[in-house]
The first five atom37 places (N, CA, C, CB, O) and aatype in JSON, in Angstrom:
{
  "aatype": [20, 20, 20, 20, 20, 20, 20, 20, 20, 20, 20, 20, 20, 20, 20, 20, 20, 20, 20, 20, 20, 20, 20, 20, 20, 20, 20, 20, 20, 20, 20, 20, 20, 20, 20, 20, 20, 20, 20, 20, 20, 20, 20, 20, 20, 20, 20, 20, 20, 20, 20, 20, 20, 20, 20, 20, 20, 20, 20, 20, 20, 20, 20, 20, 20, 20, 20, 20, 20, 20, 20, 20, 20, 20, 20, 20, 20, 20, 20, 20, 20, 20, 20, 20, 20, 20, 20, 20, 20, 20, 20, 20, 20, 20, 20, 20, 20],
  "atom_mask": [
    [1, 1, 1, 1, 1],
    [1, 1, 1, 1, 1],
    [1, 1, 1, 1, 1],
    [1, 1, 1, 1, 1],
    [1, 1, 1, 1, 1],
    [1, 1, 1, 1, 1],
    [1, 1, 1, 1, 1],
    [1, 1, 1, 1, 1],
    [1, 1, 1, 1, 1],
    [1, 1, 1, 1, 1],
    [1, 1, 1, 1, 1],
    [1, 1, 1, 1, 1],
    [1, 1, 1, 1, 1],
    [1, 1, 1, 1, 1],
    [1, 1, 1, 1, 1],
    [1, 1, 1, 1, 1],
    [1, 1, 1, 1, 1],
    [1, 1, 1, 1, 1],
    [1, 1, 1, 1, 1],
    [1, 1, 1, 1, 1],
    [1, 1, 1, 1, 1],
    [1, 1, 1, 1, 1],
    [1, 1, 1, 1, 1],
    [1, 1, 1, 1, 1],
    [1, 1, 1, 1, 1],
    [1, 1, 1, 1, 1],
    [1, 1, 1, 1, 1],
    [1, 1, 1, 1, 1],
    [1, 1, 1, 1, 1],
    [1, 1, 1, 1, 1],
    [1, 1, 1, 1, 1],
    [1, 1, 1, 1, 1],
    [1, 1, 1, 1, 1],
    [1, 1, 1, 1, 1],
    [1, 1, 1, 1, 1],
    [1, 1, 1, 1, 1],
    [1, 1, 1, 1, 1],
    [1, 1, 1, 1, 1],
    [1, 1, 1, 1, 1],
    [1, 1, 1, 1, 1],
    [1, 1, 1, 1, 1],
    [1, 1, 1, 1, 1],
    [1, 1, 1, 1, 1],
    [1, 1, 1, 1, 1],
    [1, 1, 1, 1, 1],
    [1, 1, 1, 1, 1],
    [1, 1, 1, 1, 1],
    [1, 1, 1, 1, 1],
    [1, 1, 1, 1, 1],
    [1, 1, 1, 1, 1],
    [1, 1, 1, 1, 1],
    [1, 1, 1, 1, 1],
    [1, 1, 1, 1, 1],
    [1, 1, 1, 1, 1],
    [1, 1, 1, 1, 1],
    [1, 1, 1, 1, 1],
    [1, 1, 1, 1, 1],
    [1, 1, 1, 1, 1],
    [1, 1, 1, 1, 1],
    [1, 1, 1, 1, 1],
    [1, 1, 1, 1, 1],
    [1, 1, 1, 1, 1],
    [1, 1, 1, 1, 1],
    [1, 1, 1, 1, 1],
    [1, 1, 1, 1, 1],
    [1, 1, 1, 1, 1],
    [1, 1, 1, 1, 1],
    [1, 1, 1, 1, 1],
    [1, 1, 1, 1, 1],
    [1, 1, 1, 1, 1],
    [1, 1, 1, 1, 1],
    [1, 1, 1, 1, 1],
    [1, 1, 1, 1, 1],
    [1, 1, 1, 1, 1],
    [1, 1, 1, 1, 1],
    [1, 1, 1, 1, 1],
    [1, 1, 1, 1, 1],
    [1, 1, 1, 1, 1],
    [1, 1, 1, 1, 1],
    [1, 1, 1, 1, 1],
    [1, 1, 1, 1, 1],
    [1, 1, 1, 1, 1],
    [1, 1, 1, 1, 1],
    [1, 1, 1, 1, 1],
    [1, 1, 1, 1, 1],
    [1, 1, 1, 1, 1],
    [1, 1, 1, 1, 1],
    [1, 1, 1, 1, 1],
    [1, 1, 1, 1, 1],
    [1, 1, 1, 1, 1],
    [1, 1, 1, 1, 1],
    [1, 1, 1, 1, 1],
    [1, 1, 1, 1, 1],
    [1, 1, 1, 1, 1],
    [1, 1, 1, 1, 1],
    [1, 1, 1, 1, 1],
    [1, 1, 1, 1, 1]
  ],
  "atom_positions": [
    [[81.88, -16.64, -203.17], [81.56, -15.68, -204.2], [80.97, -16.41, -205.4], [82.81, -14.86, -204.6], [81.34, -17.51, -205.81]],
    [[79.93, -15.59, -205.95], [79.69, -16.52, -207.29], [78.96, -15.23, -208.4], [78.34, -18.17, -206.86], [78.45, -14.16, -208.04]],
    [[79.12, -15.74, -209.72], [78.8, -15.06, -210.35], [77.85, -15.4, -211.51], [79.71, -14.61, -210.52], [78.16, -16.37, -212.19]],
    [[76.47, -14.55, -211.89], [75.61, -14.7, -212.99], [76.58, -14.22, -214.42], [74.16, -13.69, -212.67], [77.51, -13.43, -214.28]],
    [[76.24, -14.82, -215.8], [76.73, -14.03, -216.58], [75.81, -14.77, -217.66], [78.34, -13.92, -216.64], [75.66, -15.99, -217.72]],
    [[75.09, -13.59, -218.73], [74.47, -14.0, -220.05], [75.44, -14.41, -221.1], [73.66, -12.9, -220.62], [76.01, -13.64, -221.87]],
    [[75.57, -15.9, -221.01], [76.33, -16.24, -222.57], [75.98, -16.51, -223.93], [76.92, -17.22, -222.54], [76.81, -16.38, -224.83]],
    [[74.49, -16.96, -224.16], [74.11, -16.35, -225.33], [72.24, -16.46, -224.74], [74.77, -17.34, -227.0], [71.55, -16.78, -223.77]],
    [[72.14, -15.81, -226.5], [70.29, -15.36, -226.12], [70.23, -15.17, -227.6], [69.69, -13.6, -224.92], [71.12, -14.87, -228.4]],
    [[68.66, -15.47, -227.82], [67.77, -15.73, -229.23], [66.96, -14.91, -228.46], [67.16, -17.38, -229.9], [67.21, -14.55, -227.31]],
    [[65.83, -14.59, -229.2], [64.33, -14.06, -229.23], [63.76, -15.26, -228.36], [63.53, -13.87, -230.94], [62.99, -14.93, -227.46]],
    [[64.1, -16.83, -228.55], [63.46, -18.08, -227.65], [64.38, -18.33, -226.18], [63.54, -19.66, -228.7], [63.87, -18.5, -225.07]],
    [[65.48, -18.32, -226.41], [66.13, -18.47, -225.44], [67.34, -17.92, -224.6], [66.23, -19.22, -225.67], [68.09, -17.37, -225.4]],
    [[67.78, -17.84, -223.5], [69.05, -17.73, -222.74], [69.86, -18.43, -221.85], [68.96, -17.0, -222.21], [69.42, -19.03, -220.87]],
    [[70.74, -18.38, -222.09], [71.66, -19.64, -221.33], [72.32, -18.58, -220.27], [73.07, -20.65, -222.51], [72.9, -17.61, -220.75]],
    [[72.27, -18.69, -219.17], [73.43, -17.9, -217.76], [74.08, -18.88, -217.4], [72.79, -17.2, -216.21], [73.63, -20.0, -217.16]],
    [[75.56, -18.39, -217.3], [76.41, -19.15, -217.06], [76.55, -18.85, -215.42], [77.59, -18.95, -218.02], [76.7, -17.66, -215.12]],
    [[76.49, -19.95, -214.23], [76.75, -19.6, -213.33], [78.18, -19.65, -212.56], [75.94, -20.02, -212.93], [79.01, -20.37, -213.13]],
    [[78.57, -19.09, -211.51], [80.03, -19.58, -211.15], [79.89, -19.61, -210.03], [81.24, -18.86, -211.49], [78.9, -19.22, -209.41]],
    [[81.48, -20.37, -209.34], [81.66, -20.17, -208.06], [80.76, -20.8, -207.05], [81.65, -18.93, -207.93], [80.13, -21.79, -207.41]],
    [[80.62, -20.33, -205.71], [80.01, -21.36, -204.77], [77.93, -20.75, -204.68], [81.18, -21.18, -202.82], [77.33, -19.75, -204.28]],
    [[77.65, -21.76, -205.18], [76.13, -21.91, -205.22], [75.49, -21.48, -204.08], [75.7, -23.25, -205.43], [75.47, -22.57, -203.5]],
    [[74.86, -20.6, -203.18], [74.55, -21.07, -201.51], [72.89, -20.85, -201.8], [75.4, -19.77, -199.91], [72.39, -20.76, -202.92]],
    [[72.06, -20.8, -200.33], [70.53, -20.54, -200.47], [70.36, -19.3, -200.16], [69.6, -21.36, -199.62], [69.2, -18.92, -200.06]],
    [[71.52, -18.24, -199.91], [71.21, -16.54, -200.17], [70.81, -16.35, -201.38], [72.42, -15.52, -200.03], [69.79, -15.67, -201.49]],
    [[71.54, -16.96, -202.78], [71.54, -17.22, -203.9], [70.28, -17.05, -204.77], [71.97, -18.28, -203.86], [70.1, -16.3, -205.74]],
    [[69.01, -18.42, -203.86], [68.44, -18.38, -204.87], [67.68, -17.23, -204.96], [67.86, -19.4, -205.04], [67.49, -16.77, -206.09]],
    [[67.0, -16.46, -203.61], [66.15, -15.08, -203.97], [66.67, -14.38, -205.17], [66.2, -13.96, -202.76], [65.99, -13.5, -205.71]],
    [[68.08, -14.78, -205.73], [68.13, -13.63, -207.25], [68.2, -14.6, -208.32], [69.7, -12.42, -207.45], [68.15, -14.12, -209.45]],
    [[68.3, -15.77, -208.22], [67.93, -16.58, -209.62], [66.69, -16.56, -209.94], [68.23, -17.99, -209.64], [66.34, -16.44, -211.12]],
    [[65.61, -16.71, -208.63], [63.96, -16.68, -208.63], [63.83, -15.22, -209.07], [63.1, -17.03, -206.99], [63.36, -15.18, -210.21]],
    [[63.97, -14.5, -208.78], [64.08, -13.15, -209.83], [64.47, -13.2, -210.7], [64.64, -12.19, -209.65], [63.58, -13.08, -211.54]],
    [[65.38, -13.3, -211.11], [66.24, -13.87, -212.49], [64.6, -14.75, -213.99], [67.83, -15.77, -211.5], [64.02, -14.57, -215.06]],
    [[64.73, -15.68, -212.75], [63.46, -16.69, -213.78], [62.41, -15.98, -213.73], [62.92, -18.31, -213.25], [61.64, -16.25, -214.65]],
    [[62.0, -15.08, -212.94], [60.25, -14.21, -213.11], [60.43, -13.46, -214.12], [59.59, -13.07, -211.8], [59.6, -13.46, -215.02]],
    [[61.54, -12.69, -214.18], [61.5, -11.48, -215.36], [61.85, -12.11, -216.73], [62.68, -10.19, -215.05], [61.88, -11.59, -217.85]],
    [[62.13, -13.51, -216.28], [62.44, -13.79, -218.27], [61.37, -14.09, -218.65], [63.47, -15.09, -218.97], [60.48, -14.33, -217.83]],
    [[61.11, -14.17, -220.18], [59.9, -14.5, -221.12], [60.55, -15.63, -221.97], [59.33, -13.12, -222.12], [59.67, -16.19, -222.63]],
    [[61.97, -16.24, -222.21], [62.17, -16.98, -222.82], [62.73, -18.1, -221.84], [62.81, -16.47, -223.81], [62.82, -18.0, -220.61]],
    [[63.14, -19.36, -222.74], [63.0, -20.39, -221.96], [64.74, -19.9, -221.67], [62.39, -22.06, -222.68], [65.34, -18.96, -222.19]],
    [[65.34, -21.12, -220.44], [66.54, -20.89, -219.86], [66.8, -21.94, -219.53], [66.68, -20.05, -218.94], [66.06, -22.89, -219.29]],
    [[68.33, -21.8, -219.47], [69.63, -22.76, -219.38], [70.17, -22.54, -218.42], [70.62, -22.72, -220.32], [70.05, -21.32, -218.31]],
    [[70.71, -22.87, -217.62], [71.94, -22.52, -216.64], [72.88, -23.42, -216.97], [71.69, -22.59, -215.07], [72.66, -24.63, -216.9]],
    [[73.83, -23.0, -217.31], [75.54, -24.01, -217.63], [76.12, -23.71, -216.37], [76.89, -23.37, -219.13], [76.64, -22.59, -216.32]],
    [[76.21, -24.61, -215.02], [77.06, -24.87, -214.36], [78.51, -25.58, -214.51], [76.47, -25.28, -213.78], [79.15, -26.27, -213.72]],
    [[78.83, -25.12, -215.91], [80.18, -25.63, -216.05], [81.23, -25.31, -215.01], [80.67, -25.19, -217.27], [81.96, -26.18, -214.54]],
    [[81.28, -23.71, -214.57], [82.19, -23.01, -213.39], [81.66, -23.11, -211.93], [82.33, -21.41, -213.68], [82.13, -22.49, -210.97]],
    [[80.54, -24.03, -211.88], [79.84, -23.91, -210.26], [81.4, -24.84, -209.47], [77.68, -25.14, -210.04], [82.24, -25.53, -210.06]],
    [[81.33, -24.57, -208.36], [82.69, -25.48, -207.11], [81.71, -25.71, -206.22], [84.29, -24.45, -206.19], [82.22, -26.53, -205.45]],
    [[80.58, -25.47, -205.85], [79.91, -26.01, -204.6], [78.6, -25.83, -204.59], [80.36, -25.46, -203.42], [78.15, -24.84, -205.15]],
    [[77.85, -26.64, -204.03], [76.41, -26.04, -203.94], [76.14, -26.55, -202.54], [75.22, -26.58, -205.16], [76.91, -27.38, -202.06]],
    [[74.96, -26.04, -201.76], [74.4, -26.31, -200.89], [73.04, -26.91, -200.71], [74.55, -25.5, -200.46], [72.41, -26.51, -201.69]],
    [[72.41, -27.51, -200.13], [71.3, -28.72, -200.21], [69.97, -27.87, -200.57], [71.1, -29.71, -198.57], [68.98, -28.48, -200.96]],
    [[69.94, -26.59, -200.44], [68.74, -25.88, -200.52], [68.75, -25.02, -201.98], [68.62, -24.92, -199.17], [67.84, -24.36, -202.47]],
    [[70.1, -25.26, -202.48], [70.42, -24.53, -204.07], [70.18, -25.62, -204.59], [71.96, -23.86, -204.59], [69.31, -25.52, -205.46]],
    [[70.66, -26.91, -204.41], [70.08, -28.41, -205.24], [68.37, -28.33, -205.22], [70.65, -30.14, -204.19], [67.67, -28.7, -206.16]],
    [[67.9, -27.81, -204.02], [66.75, -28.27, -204.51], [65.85, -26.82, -205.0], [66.03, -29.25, -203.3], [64.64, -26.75, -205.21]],
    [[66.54, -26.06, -205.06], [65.88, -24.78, -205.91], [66.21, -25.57, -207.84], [67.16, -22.73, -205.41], [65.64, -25.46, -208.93]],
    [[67.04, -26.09, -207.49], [67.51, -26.48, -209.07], [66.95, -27.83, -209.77], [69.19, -26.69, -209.09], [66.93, -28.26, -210.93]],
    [[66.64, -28.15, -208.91], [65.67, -29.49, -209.1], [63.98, -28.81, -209.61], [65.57, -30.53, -207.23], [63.08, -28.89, -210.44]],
    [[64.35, -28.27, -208.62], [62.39, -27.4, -209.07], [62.71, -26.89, -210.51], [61.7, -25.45, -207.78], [61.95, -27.16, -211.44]],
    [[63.73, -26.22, -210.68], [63.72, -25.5, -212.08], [63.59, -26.24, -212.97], [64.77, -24.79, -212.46], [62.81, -25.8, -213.81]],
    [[64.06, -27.33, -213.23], [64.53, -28.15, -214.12], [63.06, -28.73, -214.16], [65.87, -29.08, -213.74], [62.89, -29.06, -215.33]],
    [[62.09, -28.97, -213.54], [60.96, -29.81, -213.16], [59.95, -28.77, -213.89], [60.74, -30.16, -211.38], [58.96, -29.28, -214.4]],
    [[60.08, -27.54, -213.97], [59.6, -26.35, -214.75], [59.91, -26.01, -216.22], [60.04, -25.3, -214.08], [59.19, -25.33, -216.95]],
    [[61.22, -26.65, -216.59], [61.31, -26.57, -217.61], [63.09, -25.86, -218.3], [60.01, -25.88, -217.78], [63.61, -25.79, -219.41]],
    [[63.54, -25.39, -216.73], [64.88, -25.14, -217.16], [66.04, -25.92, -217.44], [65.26, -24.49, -216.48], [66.36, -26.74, -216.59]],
    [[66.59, -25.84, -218.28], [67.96, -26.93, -218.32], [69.3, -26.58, -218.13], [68.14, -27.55, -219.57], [69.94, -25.67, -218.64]],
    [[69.7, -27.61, -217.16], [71.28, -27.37, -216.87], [71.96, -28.0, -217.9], [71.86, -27.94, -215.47], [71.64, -28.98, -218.57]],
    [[73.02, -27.27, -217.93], [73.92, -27.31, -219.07], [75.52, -28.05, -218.44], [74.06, -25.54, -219.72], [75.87, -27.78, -217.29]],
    [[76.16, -28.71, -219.08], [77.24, -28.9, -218.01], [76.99, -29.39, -217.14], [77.78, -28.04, -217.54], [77.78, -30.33, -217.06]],
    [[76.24, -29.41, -216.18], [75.75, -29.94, -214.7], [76.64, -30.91, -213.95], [74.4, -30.7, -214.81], [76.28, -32.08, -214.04]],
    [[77.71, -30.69, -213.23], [78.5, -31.31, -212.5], [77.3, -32.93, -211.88], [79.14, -30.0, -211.23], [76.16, -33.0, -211.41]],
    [[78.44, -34.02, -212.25], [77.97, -35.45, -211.9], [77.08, -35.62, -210.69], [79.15, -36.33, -211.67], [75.98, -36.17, -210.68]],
    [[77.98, -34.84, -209.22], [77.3, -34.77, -207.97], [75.95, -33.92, -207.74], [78.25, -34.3, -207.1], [75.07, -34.19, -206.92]],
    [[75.97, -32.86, -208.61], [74.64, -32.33, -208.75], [73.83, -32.52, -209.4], [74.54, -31.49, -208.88], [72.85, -31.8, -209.61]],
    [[74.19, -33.92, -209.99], [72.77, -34.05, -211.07], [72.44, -35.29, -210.19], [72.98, -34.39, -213.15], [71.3, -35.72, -210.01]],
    [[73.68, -35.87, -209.63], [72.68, -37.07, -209.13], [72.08, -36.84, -207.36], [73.74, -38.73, -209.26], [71.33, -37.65, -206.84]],
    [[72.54, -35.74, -206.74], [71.75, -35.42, -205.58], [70.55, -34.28, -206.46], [72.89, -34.64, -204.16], [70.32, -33.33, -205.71]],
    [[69.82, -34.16, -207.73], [69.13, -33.52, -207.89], [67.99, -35.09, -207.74], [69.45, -32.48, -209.11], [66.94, -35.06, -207.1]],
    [[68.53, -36.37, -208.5], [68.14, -37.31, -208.87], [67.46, -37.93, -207.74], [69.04, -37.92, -209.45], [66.27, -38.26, -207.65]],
    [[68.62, -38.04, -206.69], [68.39, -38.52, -205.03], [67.01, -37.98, -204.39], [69.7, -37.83, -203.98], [66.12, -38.57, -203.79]],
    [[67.18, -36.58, -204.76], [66.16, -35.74, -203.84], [64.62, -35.8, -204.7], [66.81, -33.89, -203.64], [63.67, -35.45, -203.99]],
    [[64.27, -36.19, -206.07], [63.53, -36.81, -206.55], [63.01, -38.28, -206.37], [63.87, -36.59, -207.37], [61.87, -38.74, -206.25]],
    [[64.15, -38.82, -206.38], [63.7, -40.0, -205.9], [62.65, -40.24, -204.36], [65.0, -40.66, -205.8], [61.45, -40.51, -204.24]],
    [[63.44, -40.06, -203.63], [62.9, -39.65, -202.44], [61.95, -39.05, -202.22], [63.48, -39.15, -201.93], [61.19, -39.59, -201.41]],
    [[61.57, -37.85, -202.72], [60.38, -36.9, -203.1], [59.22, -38.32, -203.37], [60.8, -35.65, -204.79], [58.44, -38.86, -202.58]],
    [[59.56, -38.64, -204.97], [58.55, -39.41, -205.36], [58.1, -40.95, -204.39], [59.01, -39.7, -206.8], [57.37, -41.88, -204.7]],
    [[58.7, -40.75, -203.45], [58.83, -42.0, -202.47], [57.56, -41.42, -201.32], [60.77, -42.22, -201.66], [56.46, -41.9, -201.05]],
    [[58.03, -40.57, -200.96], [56.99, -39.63, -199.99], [55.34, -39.6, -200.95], [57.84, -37.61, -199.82], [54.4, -39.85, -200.2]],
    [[55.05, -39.41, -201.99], [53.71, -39.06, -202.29], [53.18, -40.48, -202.73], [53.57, -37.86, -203.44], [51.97, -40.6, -202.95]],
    [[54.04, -41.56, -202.87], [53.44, -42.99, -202.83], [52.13, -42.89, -201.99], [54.5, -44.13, -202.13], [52.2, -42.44, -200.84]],
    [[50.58, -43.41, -202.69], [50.02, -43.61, -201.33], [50.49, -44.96, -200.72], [48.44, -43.56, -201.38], [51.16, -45.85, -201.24]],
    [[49.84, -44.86, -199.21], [49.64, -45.98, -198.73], [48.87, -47.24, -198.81], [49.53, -45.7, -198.05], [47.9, -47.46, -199.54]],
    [[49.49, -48.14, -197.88], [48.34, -49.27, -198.4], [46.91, -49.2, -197.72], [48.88, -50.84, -198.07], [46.23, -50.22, -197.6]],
    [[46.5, -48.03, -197.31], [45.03, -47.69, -197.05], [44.42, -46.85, -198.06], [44.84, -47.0, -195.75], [43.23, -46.54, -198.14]],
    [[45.43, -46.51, -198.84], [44.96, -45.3, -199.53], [43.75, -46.04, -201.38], [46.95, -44.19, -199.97], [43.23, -45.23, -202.15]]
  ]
}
C-alpha cells in the first residue's frame, strides 16, 4: 500500500509526501501527477519502506528533470547513483568511435 499526500505548496512549488511500498504500478500516477503540475516538485520519501528497480529508475529520471527528493532514504539515493553510473558507462563511445 502506499500513499500520495500534498504537504506544502507556493504559487512556485509543491512538495508530496510519499509513503509506504513504492512499486512500477505506481509510477503511471506519479507521471500523471508530474504532467498536470505547473510548479516545480519535491517528493519527501521520508515514509517510503520499499521501492522496486523500475520506481528507482522512474525517480532517477525525475530528479534528472528537475525534481527533488527530499529525505531520500541512503539505499535509494545510492541505487539512483548506481543506475547512473552505469547508464553513463553505456553511452561512453568506443574506441572506434
Amino acid at each position: 500500500m502506499w500513499k500520495i499526500q500534498t504537504i506544502s505548496e507556493d504559487i512556485a512549488t509543491v512538495t508530496f509526501s510519499l509513503s509506504g511500498r513504492l512499486r512500477s504500478d505506481q509510477v503511471r500516477d506519479l507521471w500523471a501527477l508530474l504532467q498536470a503540475e505547473t510548479r516545480k516538485v519535491t517528493f519527501d520519501l521520508q515514509e517510503v519502506d520499499i521501492v522496486d528497480q523500475e520506481m528507482v529508475a522512474f525517480l532517477s529520471h525525475c530528479t534528472a528533470d528537475g525534481v527533488k527528493l527530499q529525505n531520500c532514504p541512503l539505499y535509494i539515493d545510492r541505487w539512483i547513483a548506481k543506475g547512473r553510473a552505469s547508464k553513463s558507462k553505456t553511452n561512453l563511445p568506443g574506441p572506434n568511435e
